[in-house]
C-alpha positions, -999 to 999 in steps of 0.1 A, spaced: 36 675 -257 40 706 -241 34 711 -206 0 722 -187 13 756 -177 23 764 -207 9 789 -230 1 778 -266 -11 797 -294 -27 786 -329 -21 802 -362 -34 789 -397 -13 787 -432 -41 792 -460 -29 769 -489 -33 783 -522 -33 777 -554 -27 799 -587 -57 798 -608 -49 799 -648 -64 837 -647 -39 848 -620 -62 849 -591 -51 830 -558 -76 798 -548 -76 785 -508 -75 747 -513 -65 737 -477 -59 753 -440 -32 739 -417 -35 747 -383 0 753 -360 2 753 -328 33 770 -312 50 773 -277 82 779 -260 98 755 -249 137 753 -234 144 788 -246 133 774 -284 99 785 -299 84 749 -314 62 747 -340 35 718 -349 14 715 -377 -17 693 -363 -31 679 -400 4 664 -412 18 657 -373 48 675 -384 70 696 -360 98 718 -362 120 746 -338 139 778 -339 153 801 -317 124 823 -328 91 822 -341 96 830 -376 130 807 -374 106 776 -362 82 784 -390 111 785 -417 118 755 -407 80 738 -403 76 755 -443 105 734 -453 97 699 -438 61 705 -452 75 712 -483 96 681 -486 66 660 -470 41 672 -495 66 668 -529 74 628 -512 39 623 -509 37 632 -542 59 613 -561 58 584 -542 16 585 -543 14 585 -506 -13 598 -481 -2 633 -470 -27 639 -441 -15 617 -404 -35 637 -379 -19 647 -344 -24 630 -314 -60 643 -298 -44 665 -272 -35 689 -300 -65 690 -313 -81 694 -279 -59 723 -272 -63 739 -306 -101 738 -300 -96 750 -265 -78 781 -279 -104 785 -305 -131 785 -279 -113 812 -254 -109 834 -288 -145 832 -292 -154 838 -260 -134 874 -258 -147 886 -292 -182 877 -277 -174 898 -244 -155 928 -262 -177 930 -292 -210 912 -295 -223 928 -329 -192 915 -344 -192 885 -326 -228 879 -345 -213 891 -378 -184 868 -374 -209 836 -367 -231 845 -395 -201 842 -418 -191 809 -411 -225 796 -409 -230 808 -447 -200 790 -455 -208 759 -442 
């Protein structure tokens, strides 16, 4: 777990799939959580509780894409459960994160703010 003073950030891979008439489908979102840590940027996908490193940010997420990779296809062929959530800290950090982001778009720009909250209401 990273420590208390240490700034984390949260990024999402959409998922896709190709549909038969070439257009792209979102079947999943995977949240990532990312810090430094020892001069090495880690990298931790919070659905799967899979983690990876690099010596830079894109270098840790190479990395996280390949382990997620091989998870998924083992998973697959061996008819396995794919999703072993994080521990709850993760999770109460990514919402954490997600809460200051909404909190600054409300304070910078309330009419999109209101747009924004609209939008995911219809979705839901």
């Amino acid at each position: 777990m990273f420590k208390s003073n240490t700034e984390v950030r949260a990024t999402q891979i959409r998922l896709g799939r190709q549909r038969a008439d070439g257009s792209q489908e979102v079947s999943s979102v995977l949240n990532i959580l990312s810090w430094e840590e020892e001069g090495k940027t880690m990298v931790h996908c919070i659905e799967l509780d899979i983690a990876a490193s690099g010596a830079s940010q894109q270098e840790a997420l190479h990395e996280l894409a390949v382990l997620l990779t091989h998870q998924i296809e083992f998973a697959e062929q061996n008819k396995l459960e794919i999703w072993h959530p994080a521990p709850d800290e993760y999770w109460e950090k990514l919402r954490e994160i997600q809460m200051n982001r909404l909190k600054q778009l409300h304070l910078s720009n309330p009419a999109r703010f209101k747009r924004e909250v609209e939008r995911e209401l219809a979705h839901a």
